[in-house]
SEZATI-325801 format. One record per residue (C-alpha): residue number from 1; y, z negated, x negated. Coordinates in Angstrom, 3 decimals. Example, Ala and Ser with C-alpha at 12.3 -4.5 7.8 and 13.67 -1.06 7.14 Angstrom:
LUMDREN    nr          v          w          u
LUMDREN     1     -4.500     -7.800    -12.300
LUMDREN     2     -1.060     -7.140    -13.670
END
This chain:
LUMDREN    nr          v          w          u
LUMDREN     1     -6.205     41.015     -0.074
LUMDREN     2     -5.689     40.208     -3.676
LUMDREN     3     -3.315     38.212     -5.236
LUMDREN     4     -1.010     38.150     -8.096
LUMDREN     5      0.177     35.041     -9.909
LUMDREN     6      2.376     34.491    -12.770
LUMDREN     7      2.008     30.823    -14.806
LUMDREN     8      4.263     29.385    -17.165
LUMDREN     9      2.510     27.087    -19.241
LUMDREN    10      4.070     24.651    -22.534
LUMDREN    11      2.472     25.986    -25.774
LUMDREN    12      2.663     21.830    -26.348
LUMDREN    13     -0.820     21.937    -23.850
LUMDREN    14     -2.673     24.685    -25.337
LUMDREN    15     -1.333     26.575    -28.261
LUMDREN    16      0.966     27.684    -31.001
LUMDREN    17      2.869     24.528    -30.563
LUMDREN    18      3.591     24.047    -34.168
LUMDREN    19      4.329     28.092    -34.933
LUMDREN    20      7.052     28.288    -31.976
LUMDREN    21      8.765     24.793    -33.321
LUMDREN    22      8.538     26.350    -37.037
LUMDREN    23      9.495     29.721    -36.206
LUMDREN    24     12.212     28.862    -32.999
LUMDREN    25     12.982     33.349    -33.121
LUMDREN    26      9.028     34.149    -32.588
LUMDREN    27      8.142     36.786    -29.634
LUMDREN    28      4.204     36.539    -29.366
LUMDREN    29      2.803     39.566    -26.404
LUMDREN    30     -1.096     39.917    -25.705
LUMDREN    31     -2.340     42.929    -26.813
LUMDREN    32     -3.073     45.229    -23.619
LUMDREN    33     -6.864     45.350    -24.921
LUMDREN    34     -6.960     41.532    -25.375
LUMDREN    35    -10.239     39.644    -25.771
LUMDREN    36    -10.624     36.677    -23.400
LUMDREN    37    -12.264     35.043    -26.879
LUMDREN    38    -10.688     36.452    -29.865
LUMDREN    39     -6.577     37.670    -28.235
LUMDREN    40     -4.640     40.156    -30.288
LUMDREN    41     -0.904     39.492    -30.174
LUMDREN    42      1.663     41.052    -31.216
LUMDREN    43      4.409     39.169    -32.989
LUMDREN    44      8.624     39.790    -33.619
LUMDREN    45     10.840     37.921    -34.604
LUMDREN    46      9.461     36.563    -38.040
LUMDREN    47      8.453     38.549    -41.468
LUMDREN    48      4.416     38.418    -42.048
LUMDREN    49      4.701     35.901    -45.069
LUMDREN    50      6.359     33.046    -42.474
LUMDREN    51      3.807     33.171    -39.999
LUMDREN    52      0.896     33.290    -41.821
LUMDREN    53      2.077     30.276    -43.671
LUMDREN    54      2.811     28.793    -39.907
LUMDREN    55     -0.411     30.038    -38.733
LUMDREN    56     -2.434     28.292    -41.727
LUMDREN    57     -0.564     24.867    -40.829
LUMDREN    58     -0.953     25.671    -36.758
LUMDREN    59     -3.606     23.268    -35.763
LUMDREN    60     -4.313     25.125    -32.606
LUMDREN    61     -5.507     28.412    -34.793
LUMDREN    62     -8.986     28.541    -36.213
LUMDREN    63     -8.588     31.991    -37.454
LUMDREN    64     -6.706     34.936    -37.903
LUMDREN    65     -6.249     38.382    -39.638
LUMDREN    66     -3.310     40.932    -39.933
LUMDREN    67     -4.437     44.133    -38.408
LUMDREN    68     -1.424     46.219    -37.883
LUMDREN    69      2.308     45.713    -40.009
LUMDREN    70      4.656     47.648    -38.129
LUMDREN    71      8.507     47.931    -38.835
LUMDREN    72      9.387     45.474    -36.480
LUMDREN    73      6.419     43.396    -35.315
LUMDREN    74      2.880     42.528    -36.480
LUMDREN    75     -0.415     42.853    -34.764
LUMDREN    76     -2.568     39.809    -35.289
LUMDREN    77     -6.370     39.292    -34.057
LUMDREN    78     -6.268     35.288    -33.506
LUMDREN    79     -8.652     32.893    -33.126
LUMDREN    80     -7.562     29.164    -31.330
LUMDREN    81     -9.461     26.123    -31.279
LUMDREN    82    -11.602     26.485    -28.543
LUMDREN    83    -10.860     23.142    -26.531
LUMDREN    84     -6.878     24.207    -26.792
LUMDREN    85     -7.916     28.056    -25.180
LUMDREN    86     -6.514     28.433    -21.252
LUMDREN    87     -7.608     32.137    -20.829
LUMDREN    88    -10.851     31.768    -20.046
LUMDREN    89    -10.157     29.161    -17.557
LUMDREN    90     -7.589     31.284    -16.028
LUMDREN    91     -9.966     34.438    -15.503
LUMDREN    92    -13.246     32.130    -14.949
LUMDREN    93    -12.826     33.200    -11.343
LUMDREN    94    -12.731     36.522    -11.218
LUMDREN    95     -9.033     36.585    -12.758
LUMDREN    96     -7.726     40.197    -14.463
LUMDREN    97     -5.010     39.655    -16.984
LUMDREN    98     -1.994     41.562    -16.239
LUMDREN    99      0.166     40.105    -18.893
LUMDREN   100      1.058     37.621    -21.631
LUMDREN   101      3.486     36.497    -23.588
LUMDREN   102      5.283     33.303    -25.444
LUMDREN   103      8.795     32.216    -26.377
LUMDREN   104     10.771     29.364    -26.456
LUMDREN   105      7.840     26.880    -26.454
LUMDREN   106      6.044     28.558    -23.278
LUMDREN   107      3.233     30.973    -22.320
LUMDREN   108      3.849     32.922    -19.179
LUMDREN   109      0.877     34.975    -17.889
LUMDREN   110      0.692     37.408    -14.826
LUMDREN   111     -3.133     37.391    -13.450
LUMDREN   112     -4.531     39.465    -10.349
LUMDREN   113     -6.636     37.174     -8.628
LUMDREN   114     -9.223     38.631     -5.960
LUMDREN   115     -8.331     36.613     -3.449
LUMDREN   116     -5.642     33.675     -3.229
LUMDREN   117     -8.920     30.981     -3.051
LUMDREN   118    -10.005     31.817     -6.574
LUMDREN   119     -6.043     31.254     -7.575
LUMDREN   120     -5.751     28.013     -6.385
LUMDREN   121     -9.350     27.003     -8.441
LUMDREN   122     -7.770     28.426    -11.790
LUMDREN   123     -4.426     26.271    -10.991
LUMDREN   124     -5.956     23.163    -10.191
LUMDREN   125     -8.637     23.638    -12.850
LUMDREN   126     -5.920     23.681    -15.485
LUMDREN   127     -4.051     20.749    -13.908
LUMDREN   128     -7.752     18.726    -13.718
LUMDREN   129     -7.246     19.503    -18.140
LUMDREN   130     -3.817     17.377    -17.692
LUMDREN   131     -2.242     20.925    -18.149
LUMDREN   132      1.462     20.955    -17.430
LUMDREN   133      1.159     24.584    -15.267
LUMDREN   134      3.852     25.792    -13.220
LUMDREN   135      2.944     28.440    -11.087
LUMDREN   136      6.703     30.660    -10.900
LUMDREN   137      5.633     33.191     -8.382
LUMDREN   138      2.755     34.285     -5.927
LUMDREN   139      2.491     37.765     -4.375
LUMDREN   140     -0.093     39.084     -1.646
LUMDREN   141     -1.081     42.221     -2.522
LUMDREN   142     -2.801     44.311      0.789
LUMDREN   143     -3.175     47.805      0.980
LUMDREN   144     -0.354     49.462      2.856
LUMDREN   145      1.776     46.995      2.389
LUMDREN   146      5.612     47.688      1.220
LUMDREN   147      5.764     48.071     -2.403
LUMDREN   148      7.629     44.715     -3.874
LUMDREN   149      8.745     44.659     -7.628
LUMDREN   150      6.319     42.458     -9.616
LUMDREN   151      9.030     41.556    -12.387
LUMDREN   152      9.358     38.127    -13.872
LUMDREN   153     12.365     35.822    -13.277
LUMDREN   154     13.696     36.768    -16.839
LUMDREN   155     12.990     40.527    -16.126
LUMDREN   156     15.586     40.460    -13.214
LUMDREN   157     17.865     38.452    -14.208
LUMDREN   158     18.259     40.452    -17.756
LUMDREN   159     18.480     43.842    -15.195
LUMDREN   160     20.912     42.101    -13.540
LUMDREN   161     23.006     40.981    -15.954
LUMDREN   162     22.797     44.511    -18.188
LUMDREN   163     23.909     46.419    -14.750
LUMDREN   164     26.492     43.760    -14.185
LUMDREN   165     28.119     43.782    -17.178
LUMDREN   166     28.326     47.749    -18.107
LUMDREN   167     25.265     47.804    -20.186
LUMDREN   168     23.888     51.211    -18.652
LUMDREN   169     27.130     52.944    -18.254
LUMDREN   170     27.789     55.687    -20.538
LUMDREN   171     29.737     54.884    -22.798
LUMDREN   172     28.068     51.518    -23.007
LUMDREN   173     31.093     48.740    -21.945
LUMDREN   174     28.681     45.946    -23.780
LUMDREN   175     25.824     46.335    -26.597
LUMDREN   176     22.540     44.372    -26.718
LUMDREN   177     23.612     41.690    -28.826
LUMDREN   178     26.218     40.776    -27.108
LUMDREN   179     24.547     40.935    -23.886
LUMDREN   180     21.646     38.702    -25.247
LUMDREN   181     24.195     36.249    -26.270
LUMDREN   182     25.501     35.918    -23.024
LUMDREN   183     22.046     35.187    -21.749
LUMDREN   184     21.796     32.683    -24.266
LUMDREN   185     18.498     34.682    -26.222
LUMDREN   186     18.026     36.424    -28.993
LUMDREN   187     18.108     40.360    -29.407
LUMDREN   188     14.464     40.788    -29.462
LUMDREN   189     13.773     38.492    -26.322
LUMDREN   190     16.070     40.905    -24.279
LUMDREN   191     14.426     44.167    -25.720
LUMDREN   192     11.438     43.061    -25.058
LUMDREN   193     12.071     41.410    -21.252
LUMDREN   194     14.026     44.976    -20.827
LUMDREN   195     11.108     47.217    -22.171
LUMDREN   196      8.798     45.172    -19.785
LUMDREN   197     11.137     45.585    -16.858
LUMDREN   198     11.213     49.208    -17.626
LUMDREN   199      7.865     49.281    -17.624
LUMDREN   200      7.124     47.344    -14.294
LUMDREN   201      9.283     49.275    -12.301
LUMDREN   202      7.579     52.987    -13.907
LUMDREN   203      4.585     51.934    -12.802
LUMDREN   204      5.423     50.679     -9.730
LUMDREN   205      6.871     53.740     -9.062
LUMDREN   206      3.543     55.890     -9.730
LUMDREN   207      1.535     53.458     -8.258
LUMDREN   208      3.489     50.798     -5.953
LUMDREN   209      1.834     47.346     -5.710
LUMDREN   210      0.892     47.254     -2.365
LUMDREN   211     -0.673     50.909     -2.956
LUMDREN   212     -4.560     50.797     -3.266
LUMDREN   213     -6.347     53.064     -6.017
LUMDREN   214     -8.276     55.932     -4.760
END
Protein backbone atom coordinates (compact mmCIF):
# COMPACT_ATOMS: atom_id res chain seq x y z
CA UNK A 1 0.00 0.00 0.00
CA UNK A 2 1.58 3.24 -0.94
CA UNK A 3 1.37 6.38 0.53
CA UNK A 4 0.91 9.93 -0.28
CA UNK A 5 2.23 12.85 1.74
CA UNK A 6 2.08 16.47 1.31
CA UNK A 7 4.95 18.78 3.35
CA UNK A 8 4.94 22.29 3.93
CA UNK A 9 8.26 23.43 4.48
CA UNK A 10 9.66 27.50 5.30
CA UNK A 11 11.72 28.62 2.24
CA UNK A 12 13.74 30.30 5.52
CA UNK A 13 15.25 26.30 5.86
CA UNK A 14 16.07 25.56 2.39
CA UNK A 15 15.48 28.06 -0.32
CA UNK A 16 14.42 31.20 -2.06
CA UNK A 17 14.22 32.86 1.25
CA UNK A 18 15.49 36.14 0.08
CA UNK A 19 13.41 36.07 -3.55
CA UNK A 20 9.91 35.42 -1.67
CA UNK A 21 10.80 38.40 1.02
CA UNK A 22 11.92 40.65 -2.14
CA UNK A 23 9.26 39.68 -4.38
CA UNK A 24 6.14 39.13 -1.49
CA UNK A 25 3.54 38.47 -5.17
CA UNK A 26 5.97 35.48 -6.48
CA UNK A 27 4.12 32.01 -7.48
CA UNK A 28 7.14 29.51 -8.03
CA UNK A 29 5.50 25.62 -9.47
CA UNK A 30 8.02 22.66 -10.31
CA UNK A 31 8.09 21.94 -13.68
CA UNK A 32 6.17 18.47 -14.24
CA UNK A 33 9.60 17.14 -15.83
CA UNK A 34 11.63 18.46 -12.84
CA UNK A 35 15.20 17.30 -12.17
CA UNK A 36 15.80 16.09 -8.60
CA UNK A 37 19.36 18.17 -9.27
CA UNK A 38 18.83 20.98 -11.55
CA UNK A 39 14.39 21.89 -10.87
CA UNK A 40 12.68 23.92 -13.53
CA UNK A 41 10.06 26.26 -12.07
CA UNK A 42 7.84 28.16 -13.31
CA UNK A 43 7.39 31.65 -11.96
CA UNK A 44 4.15 34.48 -11.84
CA UNK A 45 3.75 37.06 -10.24
CA UNK A 46 6.96 39.19 -11.06
CA UNK A 47 8.35 40.63 -14.62
CA UNK A 48 11.77 38.68 -15.70
CA UNK A 49 14.06 41.81 -14.97
CA UNK A 50 12.94 41.62 -10.93
CA UNK A 51 13.74 38.19 -10.41
CA UNK A 52 16.73 37.79 -12.05
CA UNK A 53 18.03 40.70 -10.13
CA UNK A 54 16.47 38.71 -6.89
CA UNK A 55 17.85 35.56 -8.10
CA UNK A 56 21.54 37.07 -8.53
CA UNK A 57 21.28 38.44 -4.77
CA UNK A 58 19.39 34.93 -3.57
CA UNK A 59 22.09 33.24 -1.66
CA UNK A 60 20.37 29.93 -1.86
CA UNK A 61 20.75 29.97 -5.97
CA UNK A 62 24.00 28.92 -7.55
CA UNK A 63 22.66 29.16 -10.98
CA UNK A 64 20.06 29.83 -13.26
CA UNK A 65 18.90 30.48 -16.91
CA UNK A 66 15.60 31.77 -18.55
CA UNK A 67 14.32 29.08 -20.77
CA UNK A 68 10.81 29.93 -21.60
CA UNK A 69 9.13 33.91 -21.36
CA UNK A 70 5.60 33.38 -21.56
CA UNK A 71 2.82 36.14 -21.27
CA UNK A 72 2.23 35.56 -17.86
CA UNK A 73 4.94 33.46 -16.21
CA UNK A 74 8.58 32.45 -16.83
CA UNK A 75 10.19 29.10 -17.02
CA UNK A 76 13.48 29.03 -15.19
CA UNK A 77 16.09 25.96 -15.01
CA UNK A 78 17.60 26.69 -11.33
CA UNK A 79 20.36 25.62 -9.66
CA UNK A 80 20.44 25.93 -5.39
CA UNK A 81 23.27 25.58 -3.22
CA UNK A 82 23.53 22.13 -2.69
CA UNK A 83 23.60 21.97 1.28
CA UNK A 84 20.17 24.26 1.15
CA UNK A 85 18.47 21.39 -1.56
CA UNK A 86 15.47 19.17 0.33
CA UNK A 87 14.42 17.19 -2.84
CA UNK A 88 16.73 14.76 -2.88
CA UNK A 89 16.29 14.00 0.68
CA UNK A 90 12.66 13.82 0.21
CA UNK A 91 12.80 11.14 -2.74
CA UNK A 92 16.13 9.38 -1.26
CA UNK A 93 13.71 6.63 -0.33
CA UNK A 94 12.05 5.69 -3.06
CA UNK A 95 9.87 9.05 -3.02
CA UNK A 96 7.97 10.14 -6.61
CA UNK A 97 7.25 13.82 -6.76
CA UNK A 98 3.73 14.55 -7.33
CA UNK A 99 3.93 18.24 -6.89
CA UNK A 100 5.60 21.51 -5.91
CA UNK A 101 5.13 24.74 -5.36
CA UNK A 102 6.05 28.08 -3.15
CA UNK A 103 4.27 31.18 -1.89
CA UNK A 104 4.10 33.20 0.93
CA UNK A 105 7.49 32.11 2.37
CA UNK A 106 6.68 28.19 2.08
CA UNK A 107 7.30 25.13 -0.13
CA UNK A 108 4.53 22.61 -0.13
CA UNK A 109 5.29 19.30 -1.91
CA UNK A 110 2.95 16.22 -2.53
CA UNK A 111 5.28 12.90 -2.71
CA UNK A 112 4.01 9.16 -3.28
CA UNK A 113 5.91 7.22 -0.98
CA UNK A 114 6.04 3.27 -1.51
CA UNK A 115 5.16 2.46 1.61
CA UNK A 116 4.35 4.70 4.81
CA UNK A 117 8.03 3.33 6.44
CA UNK A 118 10.05 5.10 3.78
CA UNK A 119 7.71 8.39 4.67
CA UNK A 120 8.44 8.54 8.05
CA UNK A 121 12.59 8.21 7.10
CA UNK A 122 12.22 11.29 4.63
CA UNK A 123 10.28 13.28 7.59
CA UNK A 124 12.53 12.60 10.27
CA UNK A 125 15.56 12.86 7.97
CA UNK A 126 14.63 16.47 7.28
CA UNK A 127 13.84 17.19 10.94
CA UNK A 128 17.52 15.38 11.91
CA UNK A 129 18.75 18.80 9.23
CA UNK A 130 16.89 21.10 12.02
CA UNK A 131 14.26 21.42 9.15
CA UNK A 132 11.08 23.10 10.30
CA UNK A 133 8.68 20.30 8.21
CA UNK A 134 5.14 20.05 8.79
CA UNK A 135 3.67 17.18 7.37
CA UNK A 136 -0.32 18.70 6.43
CA UNK A 137 -1.79 15.47 5.27
CA UNK A 138 -1.17 11.60 4.88
CA UNK A 139 -3.26 9.33 2.63
CA UNK A 140 -3.10 5.37 2.25
CA UNK A 141 -3.40 4.59 -1.05
CA UNK A 142 -4.51 0.50 -1.60
CA UNK A 143 -5.92 -0.82 -4.55
CA UNK A 144 -9.68 -0.98 -4.41
CA UNK A 145 -9.98 1.31 -2.07
CA UNK A 146 -12.72 4.31 -2.36
CA UNK A 147 -11.39 7.02 -4.40
CA UNK A 148 -10.63 10.16 -1.85
CA UNK A 149 -9.78 13.67 -3.37
CA UNK A 150 -6.02 14.31 -3.01
CA UNK A 151 -6.45 18.26 -2.98
CA UNK A 152 -4.46 20.50 -0.72
CA UNK A 153 -5.98 22.48 2.19
CA UNK A 154 -5.85 25.71 -0.03
CA UNK A 155 -7.35 23.73 -3.02
CA UNK A 156 -10.61 23.11 -0.97
CA UNK A 157 -11.00 25.77 0.76
CA UNK A 158 -10.63 28.14 -2.56
CA UNK A 159 -13.50 25.43 -4.14
CA UNK A 160 -15.31 26.11 -1.32
CA UNK A 161 -15.33 29.49 -1.07
CA UNK A 162 -15.79 30.09 -5.18
CA UNK A 163 -19.06 27.65 -4.88
CA UNK A 164 -20.07 29.49 -1.78
CA UNK A 165 -19.99 32.72 -2.87
CA UNK A 166 -21.56 32.47 -6.63
CA UNK A 167 -18.31 32.18 -8.37
CA UNK A 168 -19.50 29.28 -10.82
CA UNK A 169 -22.96 30.45 -11.37
CA UNK A 170 -23.71 31.83 -14.64
CA UNK A 171 -23.83 34.91 -14.62
CA UNK A 172 -20.91 34.98 -12.25
CA UNK A 173 -22.43 36.75 -8.70
CA UNK A 174 -18.47 37.44 -7.77
CA UNK A 175 -15.20 37.74 -10.11
CA UNK A 176 -11.72 36.39 -9.24
CA UNK A 177 -10.37 39.35 -7.75
CA UNK A 178 -12.72 39.87 -5.56
CA UNK A 179 -12.95 36.40 -4.51
CA UNK A 180 -9.09 36.28 -3.94
CA UNK A 181 -9.46 39.25 -1.78
CA UNK A 182 -11.76 37.68 0.36
CA UNK A 183 -9.34 34.84 0.82
CA UNK A 184 -6.87 37.26 1.66
CA UNK A 185 -4.39 36.22 -1.72
CA UNK A 186 -3.59 37.55 -4.64
CA UNK A 187 -5.28 36.85 -8.15
CA UNK A 188 -2.65 34.59 -9.36
CA UNK A 189 -2.46 32.43 -6.05
CA UNK A 190 -6.25 31.62 -6.59
CA UNK A 191 -5.84 30.83 -10.42
CA UNK A 192 -3.34 28.84 -9.83
CA UNK A 193 -4.76 26.80 -6.45
CA UNK A 194 -8.09 26.69 -8.82
CA UNK A 195 -6.28 25.34 -12.03
CA UNK A 196 -4.63 22.71 -9.67
CA UNK A 197 -7.93 21.80 -8.07
CA UNK A 198 -9.31 21.45 -11.49
CA UNK A 199 -6.77 19.42 -12.31
CA UNK A 200 -6.80 16.99 -9.22
CA UNK A 201 -10.23 16.26 -9.41
CA UNK A 202 -9.91 15.44 -13.71
CA UNK A 203 -7.62 13.10 -12.96
CA UNK A 204 -9.06 11.63 -10.22
CA UNK A 205 -11.88 11.17 -12.16
CA UNK A 206 -10.01 9.09 -15.05
CA UNK A 207 -8.01 7.44 -12.74
CA UNK A 208 -9.32 7.59 -8.93
CA UNK A 209 -6.57 7.35 -6.27
CA UNK A 210 -7.29 4.29 -4.79
CA UNK A 211 -7.51 2.81 -8.52
CA UNK A 212 -4.33 0.74 -9.45
CA UNK A 213 -2.78 1.13 -13.10
CA UNK A 214 -3.17 -1.75 -15.35
Amino acid sequence: MSTIAEFRIPAADTTLEATFDRLPELQVELEAAVSRSQPCLWISGADRTAVDATFADDPSVETYDLLVEADDRLLYDVKFVEERTICDRLLADGGSLLEGWGTDGWWQARVRYPHREQLCRAHDRLVDRGIGVDLRRVTDVSPGSPSRTSLTVEQEEALEAALERGYFEIPREISMEELADELGISHQALSERLRRAYETLVNEEIQPVGESKP
